[in-house]
Backbone as JSON Lines, residues from 0, in Angstrom:
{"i":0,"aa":"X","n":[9.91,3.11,23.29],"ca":[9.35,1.81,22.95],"c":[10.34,0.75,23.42]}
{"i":1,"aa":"X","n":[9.93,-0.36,24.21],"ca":[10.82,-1.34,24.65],"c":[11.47,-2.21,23.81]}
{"i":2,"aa":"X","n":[12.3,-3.12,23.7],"ca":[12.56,-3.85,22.62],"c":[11.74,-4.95,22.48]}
{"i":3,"aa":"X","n":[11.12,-5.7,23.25],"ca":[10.11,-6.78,23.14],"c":[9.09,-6.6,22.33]}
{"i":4,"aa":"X","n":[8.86,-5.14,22.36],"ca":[7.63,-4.2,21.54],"c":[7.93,-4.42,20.26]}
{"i":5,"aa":"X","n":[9.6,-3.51,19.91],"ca":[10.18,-3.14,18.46],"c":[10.08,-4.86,17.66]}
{"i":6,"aa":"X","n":[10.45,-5.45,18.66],"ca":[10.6,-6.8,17.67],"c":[9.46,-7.34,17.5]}
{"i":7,"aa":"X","n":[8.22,-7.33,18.65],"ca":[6.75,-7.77,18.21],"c":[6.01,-7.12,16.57]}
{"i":8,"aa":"X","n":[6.56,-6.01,16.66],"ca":[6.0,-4.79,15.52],"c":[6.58,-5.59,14.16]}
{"i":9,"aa":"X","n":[8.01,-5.97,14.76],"ca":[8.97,-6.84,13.24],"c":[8.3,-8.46,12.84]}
{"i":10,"aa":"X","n":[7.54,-9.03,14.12],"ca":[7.17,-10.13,13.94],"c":[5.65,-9.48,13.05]}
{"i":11,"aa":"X","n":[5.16,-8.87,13.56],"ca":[3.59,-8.69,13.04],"c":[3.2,-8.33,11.74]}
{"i":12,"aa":"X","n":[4.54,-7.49,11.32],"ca":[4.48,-6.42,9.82],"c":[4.67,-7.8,8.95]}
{"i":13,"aa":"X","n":[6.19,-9.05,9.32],"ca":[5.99,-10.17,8.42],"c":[4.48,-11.09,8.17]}
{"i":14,"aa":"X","n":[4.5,-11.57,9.56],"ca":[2.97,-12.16,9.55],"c":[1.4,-11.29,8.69]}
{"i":15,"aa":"X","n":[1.48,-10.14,8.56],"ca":[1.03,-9.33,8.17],"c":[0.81,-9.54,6.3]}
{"i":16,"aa":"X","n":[2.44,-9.7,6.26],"ca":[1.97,-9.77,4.78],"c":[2.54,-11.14,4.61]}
{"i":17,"aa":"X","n":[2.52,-12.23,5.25],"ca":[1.78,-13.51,5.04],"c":[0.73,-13.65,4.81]}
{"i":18,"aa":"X","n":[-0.17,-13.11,5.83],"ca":[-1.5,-13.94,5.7],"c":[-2.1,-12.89,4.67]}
{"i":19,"aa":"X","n":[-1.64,-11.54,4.07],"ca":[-2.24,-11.11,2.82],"c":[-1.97,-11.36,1.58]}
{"i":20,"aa":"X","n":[-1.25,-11.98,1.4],"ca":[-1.12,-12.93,0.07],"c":[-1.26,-13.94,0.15]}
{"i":21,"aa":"X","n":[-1.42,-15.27,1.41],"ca":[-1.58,-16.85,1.23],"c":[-3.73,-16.32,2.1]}
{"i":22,"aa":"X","n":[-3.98,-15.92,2.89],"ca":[-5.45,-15.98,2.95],"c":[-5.91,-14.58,2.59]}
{"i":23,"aa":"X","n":[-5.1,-13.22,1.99],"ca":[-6.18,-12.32,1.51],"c":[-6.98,-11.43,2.53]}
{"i":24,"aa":"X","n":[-6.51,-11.55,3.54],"ca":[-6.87,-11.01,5.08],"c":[-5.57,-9.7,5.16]}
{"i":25,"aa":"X","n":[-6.72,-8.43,5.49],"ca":[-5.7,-7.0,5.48],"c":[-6.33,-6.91,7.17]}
{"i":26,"aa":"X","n":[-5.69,-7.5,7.94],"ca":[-6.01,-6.54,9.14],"c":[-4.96,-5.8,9.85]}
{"i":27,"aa":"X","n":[-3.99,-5.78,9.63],"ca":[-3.13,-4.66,10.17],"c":[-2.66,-3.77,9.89]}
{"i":28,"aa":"X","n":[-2.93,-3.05,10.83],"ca":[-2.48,-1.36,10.66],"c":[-1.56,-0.63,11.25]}
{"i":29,"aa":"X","n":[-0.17,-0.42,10.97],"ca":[0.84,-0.04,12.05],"c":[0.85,1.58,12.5]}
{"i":30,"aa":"X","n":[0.35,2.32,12.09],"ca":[-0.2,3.15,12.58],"c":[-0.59,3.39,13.94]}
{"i":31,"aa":"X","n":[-2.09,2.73,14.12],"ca":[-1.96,3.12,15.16],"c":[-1.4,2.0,16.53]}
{"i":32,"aa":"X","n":[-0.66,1.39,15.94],"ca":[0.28,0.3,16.82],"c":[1.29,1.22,17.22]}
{"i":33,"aa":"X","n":[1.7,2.15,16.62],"ca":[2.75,2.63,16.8],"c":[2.05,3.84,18.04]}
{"i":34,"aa":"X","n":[1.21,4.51,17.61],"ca":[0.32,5.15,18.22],"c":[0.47,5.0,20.11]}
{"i":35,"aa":"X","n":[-0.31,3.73,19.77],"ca":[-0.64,3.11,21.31],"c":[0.83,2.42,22.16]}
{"i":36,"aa":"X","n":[1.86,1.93,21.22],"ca":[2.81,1.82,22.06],"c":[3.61,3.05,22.38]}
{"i":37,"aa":"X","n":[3.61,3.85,21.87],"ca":[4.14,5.42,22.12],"c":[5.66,4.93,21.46]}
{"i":38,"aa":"X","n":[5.99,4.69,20.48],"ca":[7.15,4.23,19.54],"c":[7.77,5.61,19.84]}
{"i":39,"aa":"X","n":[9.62,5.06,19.33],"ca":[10.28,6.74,19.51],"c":[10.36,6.97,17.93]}
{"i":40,"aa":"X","n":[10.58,7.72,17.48],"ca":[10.95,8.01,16.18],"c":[12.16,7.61,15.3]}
{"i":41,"aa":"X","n":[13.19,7.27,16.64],"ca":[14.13,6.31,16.05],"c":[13.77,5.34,16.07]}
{"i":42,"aa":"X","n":[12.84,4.36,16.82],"ca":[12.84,2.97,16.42],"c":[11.49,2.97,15.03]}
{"i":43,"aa":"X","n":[11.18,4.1,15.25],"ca":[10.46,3.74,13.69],"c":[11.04,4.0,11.98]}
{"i":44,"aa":"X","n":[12.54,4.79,12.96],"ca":[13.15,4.53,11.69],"c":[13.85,3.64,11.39]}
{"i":45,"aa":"X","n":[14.27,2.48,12.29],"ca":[15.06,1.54,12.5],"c":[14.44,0.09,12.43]}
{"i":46,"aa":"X","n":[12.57,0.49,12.02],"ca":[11.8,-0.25,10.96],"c":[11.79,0.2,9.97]}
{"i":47,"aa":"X","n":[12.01,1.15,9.22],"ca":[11.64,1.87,8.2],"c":[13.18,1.47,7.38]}
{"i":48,"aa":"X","n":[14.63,1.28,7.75],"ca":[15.55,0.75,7.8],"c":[15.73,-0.87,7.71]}
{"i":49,"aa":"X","n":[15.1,-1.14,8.4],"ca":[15.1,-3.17,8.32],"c":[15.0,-3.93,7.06]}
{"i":50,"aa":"X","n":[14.97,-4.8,7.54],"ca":[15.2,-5.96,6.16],"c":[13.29,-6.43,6.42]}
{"i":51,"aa":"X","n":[12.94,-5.99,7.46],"ca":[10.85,-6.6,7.29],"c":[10.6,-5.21,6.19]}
{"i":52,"aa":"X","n":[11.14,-4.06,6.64],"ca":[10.57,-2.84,5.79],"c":[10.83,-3.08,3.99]}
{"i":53,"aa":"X","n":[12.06,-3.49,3.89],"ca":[12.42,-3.88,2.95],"c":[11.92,-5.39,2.49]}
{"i":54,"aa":"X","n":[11.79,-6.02,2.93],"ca":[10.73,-7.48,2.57],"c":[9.68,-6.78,1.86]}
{"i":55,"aa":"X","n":[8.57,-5.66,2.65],"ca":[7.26,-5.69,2.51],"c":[7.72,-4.27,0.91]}
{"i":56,"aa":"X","n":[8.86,-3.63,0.75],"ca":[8.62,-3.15,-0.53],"c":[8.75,-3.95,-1.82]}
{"i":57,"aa":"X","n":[10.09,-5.03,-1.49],"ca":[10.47,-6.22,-2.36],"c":[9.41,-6.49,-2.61]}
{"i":58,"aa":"X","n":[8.26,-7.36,-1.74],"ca":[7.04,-7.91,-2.01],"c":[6.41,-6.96,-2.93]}
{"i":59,"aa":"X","n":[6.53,-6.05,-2.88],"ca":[4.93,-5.15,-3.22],"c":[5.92,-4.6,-4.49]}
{"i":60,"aa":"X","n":[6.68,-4.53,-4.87],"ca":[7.8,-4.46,-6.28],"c":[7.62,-5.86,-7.41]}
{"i":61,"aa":"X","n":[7.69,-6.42,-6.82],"ca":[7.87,-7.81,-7.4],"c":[6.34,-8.2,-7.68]}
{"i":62,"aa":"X","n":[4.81,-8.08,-6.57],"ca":[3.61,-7.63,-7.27],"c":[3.6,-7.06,-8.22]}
{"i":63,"aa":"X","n":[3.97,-5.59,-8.12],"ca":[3.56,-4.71,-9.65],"c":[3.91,-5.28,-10.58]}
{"i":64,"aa":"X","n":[5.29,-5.93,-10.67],"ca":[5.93,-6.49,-11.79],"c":[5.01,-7.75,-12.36]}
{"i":65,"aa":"X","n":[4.58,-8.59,-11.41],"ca":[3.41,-9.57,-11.9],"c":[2.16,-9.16,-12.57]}
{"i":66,"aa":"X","n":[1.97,-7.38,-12.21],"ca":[0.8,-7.31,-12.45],"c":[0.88,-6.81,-14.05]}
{"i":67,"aa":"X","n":[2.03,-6.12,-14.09],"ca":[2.69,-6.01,-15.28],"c":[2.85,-6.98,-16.09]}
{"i":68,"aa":"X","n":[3.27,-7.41,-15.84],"ca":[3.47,-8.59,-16.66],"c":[5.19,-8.63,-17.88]}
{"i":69,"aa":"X","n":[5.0,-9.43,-18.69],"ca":[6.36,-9.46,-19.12],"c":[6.51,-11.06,-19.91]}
{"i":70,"aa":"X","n":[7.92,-10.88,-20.58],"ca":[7.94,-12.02,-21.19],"c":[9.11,-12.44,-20.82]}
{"i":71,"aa":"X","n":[10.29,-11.63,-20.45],"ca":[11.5,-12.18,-19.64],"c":[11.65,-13.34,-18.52]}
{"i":72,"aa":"X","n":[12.75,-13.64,-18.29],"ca":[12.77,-14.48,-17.44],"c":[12.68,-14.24,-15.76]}
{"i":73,"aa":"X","n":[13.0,-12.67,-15.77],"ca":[12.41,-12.07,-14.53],"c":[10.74,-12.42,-14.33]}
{"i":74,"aa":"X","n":[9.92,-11.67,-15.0],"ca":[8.28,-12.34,-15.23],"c":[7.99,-13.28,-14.97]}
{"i":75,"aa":"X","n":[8.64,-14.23,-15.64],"ca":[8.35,-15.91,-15.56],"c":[8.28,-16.22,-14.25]}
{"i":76,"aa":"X","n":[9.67,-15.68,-13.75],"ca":[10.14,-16.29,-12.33],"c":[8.95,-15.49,-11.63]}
{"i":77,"aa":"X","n":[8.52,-14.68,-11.56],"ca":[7.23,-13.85,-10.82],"c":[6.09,-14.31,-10.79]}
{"i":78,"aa":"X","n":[5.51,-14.68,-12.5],"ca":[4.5,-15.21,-12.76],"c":[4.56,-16.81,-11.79]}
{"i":79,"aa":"X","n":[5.55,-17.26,-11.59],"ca":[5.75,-18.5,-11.12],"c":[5.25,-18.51,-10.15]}
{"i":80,"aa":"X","n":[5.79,-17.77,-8.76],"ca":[5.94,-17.14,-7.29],"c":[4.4,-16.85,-7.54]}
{"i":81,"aa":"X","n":[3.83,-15.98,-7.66],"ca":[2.53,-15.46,-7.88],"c":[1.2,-16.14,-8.46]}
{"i":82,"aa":"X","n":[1.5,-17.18,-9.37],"ca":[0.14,-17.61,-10.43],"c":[-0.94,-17.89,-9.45]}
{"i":83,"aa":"X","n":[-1.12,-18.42,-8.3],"ca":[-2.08,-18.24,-7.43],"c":[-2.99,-17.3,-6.97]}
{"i":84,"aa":"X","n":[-2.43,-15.82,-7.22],"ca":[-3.15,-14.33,-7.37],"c":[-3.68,-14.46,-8.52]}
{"i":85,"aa":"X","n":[-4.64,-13.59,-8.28],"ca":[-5.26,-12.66,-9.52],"c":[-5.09,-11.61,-9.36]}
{"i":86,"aa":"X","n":[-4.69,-11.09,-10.78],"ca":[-4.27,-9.06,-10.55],"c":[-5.18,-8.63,-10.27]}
{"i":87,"aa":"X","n":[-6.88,-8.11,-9.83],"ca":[-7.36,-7.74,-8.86],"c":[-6.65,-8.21,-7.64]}
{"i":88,"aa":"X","n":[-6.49,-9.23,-6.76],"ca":[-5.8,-9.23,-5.45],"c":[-4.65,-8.87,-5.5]}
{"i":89,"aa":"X","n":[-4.15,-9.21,-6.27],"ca":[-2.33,-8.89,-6.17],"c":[-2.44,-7.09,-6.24]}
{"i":90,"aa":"X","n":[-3.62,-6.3,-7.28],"ca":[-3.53,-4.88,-6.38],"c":[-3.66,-4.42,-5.57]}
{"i":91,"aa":"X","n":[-4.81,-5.06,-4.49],"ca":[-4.86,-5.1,-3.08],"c":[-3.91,-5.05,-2.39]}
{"i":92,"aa":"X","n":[-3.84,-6.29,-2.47],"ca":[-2.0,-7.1,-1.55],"c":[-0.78,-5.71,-1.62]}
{"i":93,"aa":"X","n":[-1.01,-5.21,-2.86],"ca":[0.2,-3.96,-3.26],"c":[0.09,-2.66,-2.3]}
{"i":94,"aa":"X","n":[-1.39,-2.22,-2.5],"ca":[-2.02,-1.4,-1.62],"c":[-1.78,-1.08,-0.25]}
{"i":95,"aa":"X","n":[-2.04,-2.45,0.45],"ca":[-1.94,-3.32,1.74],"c":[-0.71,-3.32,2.14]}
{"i":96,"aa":"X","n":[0.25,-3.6,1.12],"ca":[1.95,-3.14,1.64],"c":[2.6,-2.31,1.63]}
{"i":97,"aa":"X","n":[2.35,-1.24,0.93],"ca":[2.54,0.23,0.68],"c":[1.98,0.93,1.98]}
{"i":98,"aa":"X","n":[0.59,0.71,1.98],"ca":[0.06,1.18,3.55],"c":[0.99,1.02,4.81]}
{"i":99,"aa":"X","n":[1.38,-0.1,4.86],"ca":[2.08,-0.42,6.1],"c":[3.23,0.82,6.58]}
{"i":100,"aa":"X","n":[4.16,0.24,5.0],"ca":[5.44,2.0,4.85],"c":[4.33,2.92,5.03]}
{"i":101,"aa":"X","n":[4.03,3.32,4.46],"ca":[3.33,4.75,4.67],"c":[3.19,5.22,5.86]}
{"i":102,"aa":"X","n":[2.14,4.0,6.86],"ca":[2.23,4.65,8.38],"c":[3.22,4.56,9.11]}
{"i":103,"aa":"X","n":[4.22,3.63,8.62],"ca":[5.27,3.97,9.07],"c":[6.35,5.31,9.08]}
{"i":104,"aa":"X","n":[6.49,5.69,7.48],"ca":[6.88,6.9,7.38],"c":[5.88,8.05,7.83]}
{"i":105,"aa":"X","n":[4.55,8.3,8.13],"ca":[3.89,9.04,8.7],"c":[4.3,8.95,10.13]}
{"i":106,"aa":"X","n":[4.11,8.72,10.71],"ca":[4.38,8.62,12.68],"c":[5.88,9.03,12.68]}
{"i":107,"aa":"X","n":[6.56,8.61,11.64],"ca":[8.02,9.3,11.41],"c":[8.28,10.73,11.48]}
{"i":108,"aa":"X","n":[7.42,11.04,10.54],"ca":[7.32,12.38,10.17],"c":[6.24,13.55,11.67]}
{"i":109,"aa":"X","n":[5.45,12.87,11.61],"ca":[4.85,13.78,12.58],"c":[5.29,13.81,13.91]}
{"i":110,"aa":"X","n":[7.01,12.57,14.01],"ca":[7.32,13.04,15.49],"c":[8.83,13.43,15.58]}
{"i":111,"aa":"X","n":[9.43,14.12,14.53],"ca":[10.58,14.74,14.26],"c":[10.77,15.72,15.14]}
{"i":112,"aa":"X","n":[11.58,15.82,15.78],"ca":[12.0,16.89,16.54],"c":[11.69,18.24,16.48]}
{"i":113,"aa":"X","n":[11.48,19.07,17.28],"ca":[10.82,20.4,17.17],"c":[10.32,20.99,17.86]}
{"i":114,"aa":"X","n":[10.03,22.24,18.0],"ca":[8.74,23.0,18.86],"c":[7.46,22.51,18.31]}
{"i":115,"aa":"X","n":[6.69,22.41,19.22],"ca":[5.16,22.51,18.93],"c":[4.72,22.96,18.93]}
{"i":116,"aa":"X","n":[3.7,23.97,17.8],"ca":[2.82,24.85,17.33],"c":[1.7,24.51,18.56]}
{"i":117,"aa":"X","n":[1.9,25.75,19.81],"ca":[0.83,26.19,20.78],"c":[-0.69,26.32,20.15]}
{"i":118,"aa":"X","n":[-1.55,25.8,20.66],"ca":[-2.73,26.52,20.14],"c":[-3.3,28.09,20.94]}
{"i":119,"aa":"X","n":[-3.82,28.18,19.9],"ca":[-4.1,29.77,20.99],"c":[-5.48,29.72,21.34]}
{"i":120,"aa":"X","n":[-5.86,30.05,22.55],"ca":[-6.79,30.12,23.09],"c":[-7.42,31.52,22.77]}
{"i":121,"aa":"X","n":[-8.93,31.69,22.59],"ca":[-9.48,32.83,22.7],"c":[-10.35,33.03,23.57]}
């Protein structure tokens, strides 16, 4: 994967979960982005590593905690950041950012080094 690529993927995953918490719009899927650019497995761990990978769990941590709720001053400060959601969306939005890791750690996983199980012909 080129670097113009790796950093487009870092611009898109933020924008990504911009526009799913300020307009509520889930359209990206890094999956098969990763797919079609033919990503190496190190640079998907070197998203999976970043401070966007880590943004989009912060985000989706700091959701649950809103959805939770609370009376501390952690809460407050959440409820603050957040009162514009409703916990139906804000579980979405959670969903929606979890997904992202996920296909990220998937394409991880399915391109780890190894032999490849031949199929057998009959």
């Amino acid at each position: 994967m080129s670097k113009p690529m790796t950093d487009d993927i870092y611009a898109l995953a933020e924008k990504a979960m911009d526009v799913a918490i300020m307009e509520k719009r889930f359209l990206f899927k890094l999956y098969p982005l990763l797919q079609h650019s033919k990503a190496t497995r190190k640079a998907t761990l070197e998203f999976l590593e970043s401070t966007t990978a880590k943004a989009l769990e912060e985000t989706a941590h700091d959701l649950e905690e809103y959805i939770k709720g609370g009376k501390d001053s952690d809460h407050t400060q959440i409820r603050e950041a957040y009162h514009f959601l409703s916990k139906p969306e804000a579980r979405k939005i959670v969903k929606y950012l979890r997904g992202i890791i996920e296909d990220a750690k998937k394409y991880e996983w399915e391109h780890r080094p190894g032999r490849r199980k031949k199929s057998i012909a009959k």
